[in-house]
N, C-alpha and C positions, 0 to 999 in steps of 0.2 A: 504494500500500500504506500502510496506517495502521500506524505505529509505536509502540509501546508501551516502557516505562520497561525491561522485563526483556529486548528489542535491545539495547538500549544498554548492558547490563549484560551479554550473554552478548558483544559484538563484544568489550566493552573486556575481558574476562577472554580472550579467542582473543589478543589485541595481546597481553596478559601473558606467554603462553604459548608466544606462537612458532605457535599452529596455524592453520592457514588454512580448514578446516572448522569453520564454525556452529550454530546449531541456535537457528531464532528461532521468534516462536511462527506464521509461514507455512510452516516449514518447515527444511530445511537449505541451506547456501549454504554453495561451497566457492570461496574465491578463491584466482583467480590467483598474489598474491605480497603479502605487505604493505602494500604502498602502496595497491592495491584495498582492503585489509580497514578501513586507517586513512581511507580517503577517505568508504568507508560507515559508519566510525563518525562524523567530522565530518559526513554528510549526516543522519544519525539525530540528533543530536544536537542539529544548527541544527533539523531541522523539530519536536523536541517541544520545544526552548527557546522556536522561534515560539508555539507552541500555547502555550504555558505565560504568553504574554507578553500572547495577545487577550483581550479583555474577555469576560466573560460576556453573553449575550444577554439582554436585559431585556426583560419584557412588561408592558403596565401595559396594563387595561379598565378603561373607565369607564363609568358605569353612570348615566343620565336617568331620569326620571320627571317626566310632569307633574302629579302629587303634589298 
């Protein structure tokens, strides 16, 4: 599942809250107990810090002629 910036924003307001049902943008997800909800916001968290951290992909063409 590709995670997006407003996961990581509805988990951490559920952590605020005490609620353990979600609403991301797949869907809804209701955990277990706390420690599930804090484990999937550290999980959400590291994988869009990783993304945030790869480089951009670079193209470069080059163009000959025998001119």
């Amino acid at each position: 599942m590709a995670w997006v910036a407003a996961d990581l924003t509805a988990i951490e307001k559920a952590i605020a809250k005490g609620i353990l049902r979600v609403q991301l943008t797949g869907g809804s997800v209701e955990y277990r107990n706390m420690d599930d909800l804090i484990k999937a916001r550290n999980l959400i968290k590291g994988t869009l810090d990783a993304e945030a951290l790869t480089p951009a992909v670079r193209t470069t063409l080059a163009k000959f002629s025998k001119g």
